[in-house]
C-alpha positions in Angstrom: 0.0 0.0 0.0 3.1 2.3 1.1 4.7 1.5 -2.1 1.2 2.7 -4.4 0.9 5.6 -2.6 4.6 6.4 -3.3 3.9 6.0 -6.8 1.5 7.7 -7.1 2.7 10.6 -5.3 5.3 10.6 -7.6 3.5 10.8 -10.8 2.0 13.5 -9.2 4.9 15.3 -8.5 6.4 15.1 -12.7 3.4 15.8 -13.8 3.4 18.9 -11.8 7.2 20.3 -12.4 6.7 18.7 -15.7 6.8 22.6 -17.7 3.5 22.8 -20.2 4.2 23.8 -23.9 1.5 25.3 -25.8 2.3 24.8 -29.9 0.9 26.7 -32.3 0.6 25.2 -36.6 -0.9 25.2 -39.8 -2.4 22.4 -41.1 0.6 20.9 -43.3 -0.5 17.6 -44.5 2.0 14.8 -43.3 4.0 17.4 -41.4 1.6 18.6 -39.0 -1.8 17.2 -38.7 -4.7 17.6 -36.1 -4.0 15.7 -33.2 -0.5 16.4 -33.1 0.5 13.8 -35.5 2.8 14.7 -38.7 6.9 14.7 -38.9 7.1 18.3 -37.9 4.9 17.6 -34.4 6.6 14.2 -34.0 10.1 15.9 -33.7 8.7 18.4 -31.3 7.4 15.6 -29.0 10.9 13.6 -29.3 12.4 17.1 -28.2 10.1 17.9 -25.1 9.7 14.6 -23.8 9.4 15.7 -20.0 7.0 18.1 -21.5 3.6 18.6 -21.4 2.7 19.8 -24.8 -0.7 20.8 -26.1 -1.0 21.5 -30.0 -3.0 23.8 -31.9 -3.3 23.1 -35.9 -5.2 24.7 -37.9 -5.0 27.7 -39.9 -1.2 29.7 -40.5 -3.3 33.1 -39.5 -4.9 31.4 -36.2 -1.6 29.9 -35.5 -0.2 33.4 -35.9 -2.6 34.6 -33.6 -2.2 32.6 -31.1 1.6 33.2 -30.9 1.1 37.2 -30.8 -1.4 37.2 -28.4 1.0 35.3 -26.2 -1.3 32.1 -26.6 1.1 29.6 -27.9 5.1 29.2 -26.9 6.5 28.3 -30.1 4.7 28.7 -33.6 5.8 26.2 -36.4 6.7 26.7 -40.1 8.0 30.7 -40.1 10.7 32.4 -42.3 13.5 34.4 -40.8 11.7 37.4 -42.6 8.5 36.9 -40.8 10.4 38.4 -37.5 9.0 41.9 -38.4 5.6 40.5 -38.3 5.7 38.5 -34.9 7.5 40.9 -32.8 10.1 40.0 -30.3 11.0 36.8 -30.8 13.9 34.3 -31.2 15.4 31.7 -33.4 17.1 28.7 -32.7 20.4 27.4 -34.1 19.1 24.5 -36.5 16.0 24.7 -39.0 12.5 22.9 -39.3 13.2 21.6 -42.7 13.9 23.3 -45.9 11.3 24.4 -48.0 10.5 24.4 -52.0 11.3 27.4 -54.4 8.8 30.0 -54.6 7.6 29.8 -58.1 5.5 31.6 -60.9 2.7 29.6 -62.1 1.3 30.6 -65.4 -0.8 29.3 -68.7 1.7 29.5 -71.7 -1.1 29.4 -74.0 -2.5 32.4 -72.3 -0.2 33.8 -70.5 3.5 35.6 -71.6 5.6 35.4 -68.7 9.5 35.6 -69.1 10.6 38.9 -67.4 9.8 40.6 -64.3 8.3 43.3 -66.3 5.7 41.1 -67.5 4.2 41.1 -64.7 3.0 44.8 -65.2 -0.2 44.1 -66.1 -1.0 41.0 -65.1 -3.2 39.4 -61.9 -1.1 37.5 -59.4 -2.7 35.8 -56.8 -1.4 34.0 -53.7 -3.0 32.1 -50.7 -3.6 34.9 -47.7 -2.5 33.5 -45.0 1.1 34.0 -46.8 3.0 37.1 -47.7 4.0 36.1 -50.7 3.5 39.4 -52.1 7.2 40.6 -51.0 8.3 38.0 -53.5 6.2 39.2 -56.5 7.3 42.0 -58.8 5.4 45.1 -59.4 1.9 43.6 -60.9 -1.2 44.9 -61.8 -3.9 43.4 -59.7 -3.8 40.9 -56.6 -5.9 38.2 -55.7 -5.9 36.4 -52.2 -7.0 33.3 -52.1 -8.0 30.2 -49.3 -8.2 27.2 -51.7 -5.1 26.4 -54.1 -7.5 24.5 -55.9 -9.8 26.8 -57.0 -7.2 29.3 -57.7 -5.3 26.8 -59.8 -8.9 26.6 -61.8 -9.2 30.1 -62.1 -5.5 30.0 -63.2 -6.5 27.3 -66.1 -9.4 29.0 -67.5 -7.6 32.7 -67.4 -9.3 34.5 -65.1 -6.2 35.0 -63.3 -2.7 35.1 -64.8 -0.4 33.6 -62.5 -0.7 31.6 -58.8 2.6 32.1 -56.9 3.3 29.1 -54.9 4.9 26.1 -54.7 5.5 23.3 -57.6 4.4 20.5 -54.9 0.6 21.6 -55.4 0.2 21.0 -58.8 -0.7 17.5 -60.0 0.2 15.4 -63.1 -2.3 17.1 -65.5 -1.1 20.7 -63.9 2.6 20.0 -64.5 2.1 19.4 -68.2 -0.5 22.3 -68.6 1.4 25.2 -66.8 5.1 26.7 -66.6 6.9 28.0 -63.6 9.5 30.6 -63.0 11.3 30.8 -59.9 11.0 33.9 -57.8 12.7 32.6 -54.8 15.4 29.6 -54.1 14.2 27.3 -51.4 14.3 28.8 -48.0 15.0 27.8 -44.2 11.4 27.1 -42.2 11.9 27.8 -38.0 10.3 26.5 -34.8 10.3 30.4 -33.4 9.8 31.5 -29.6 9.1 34.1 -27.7 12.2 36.6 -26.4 11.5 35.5 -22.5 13.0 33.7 -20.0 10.4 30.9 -20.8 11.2 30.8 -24.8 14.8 31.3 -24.2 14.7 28.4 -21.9 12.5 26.3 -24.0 15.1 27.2 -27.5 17.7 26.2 -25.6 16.2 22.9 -24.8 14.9 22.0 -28.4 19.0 22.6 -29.6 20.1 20.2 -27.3 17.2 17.8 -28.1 17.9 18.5 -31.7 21.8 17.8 -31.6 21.2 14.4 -29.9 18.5 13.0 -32.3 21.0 14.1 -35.2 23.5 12.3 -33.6 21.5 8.8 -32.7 20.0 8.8 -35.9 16.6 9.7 -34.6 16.5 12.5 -36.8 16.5 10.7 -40.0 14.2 8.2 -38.6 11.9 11.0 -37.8 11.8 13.0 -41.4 12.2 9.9 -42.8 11.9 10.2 -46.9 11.7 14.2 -46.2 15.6 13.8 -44.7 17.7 14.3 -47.5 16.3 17.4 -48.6 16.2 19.0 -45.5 20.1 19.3 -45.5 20.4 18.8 -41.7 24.2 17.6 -42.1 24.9 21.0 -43.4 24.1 22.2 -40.1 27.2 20.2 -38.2 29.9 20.6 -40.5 32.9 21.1 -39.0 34.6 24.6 -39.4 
């Protein structure tokens, strides 16, 4: 009887110290999924494993929210650019993963797209949630949309001229109907946290975490297929 209640005084007690981590996403599909499944999520468990972490995934301008309003401890999926947008906040040392080119996606028999000044007089749109504007040049009308899908079908029948996203999105038929020019390279994705004592403590713990599931091979298992292109032996080569 002495030994139960030992045990579970002691459960008691880590689940109490035990520090609670609130996680803020967009829905990414295999990367981070309702219910806090998804490669990104996964290596955020594997990293705060003492931790008691609640996630919220659903929409990148929710997720935003959240995090600004002081809401979440660490959003998911943020370029190093976005800092002007989320205030005071802090990066750690290694990247979330490594994402696609952001590309141009026109009609050739339509569209005439092979300059930036093309772009003139032409209607780019881009999903909302994203500022994908800063990557556009000047052009004549914008259109914000919530469904790449529909976009792409406004794209295909010209009532836009040209989706700016990624090359991922479009599907067999797509890739043969539509061109692409790049606007920018691929580019770093971040866990990011808050500039307190609380986010500095918690970016300090996800490097460590991070370092020792690149060195056990955890890592790889993790990202699994995704590995490769992440580049995350870039990150610990020797100077």
């Amino acid at each position: 009887m002495r030994l139960l209640i030992c045990l579970v005084l002691t459960q008691l007690s880590f689940y109490c110290s035990a520090e609670s981590v609130k996680v803020a996403s967009a829905h990414w599909r295999e990367f981070s999924e309702p219910g806090g499944k998804g490669v990104y999520l996964n290596l955020i468990k594997r990293s705060f494993d003492k931790h008691r972490i609640e996630f919220d995934v659903g929409s990148f301008a929710r997720a935003k929210r959240l995090f600004k309003n002081n809401k979440a401890d660490i959003l998911v999926g943020v370029y190093k650019n976005d800092k002007a947008l989320l205030g005071d906040v802090i990066f750690p040392k290694y990247h979330l993963d490594l994402e696609f080119p952001i590309v141009a996606i026109y009609n050739p028999r339509i569209t005439k797209l092979r300059h930036s000044e093309d772009f003139t007089s032409l209607t780019v749109g881009w999903y909302e949630e994203y500022a994908y504007d800063r990557f556009v040049p000047q052009h004549g009308q914008s259109y914000r949309f919530t469904d790449i899908k529909k976009a792409l079908a406004l794209l295909e029948s010209g009532k836009i001229d040209v989706v700016v996203d990624h090359i991922y999105n479009l599907d067999e038929r797509q890739l043969k109907i539509f061109k692409t020019i790049e606007l920018h390279g691929q580019l770093p994705i971040w866990l990011v946290f808050h500039n307190t004592e609380k986010g500095k403590r918690l970016k300090t713990h996800f490097e460590a975490s991070f370092e020792q599931l690149y060195k056990s091979q955890a890592l790889k298992r993790i990202y699994g297929v995704n590995y490769e292109y992440a580049n995350f032996s870039s990150l610990f080569v020797e100077k």
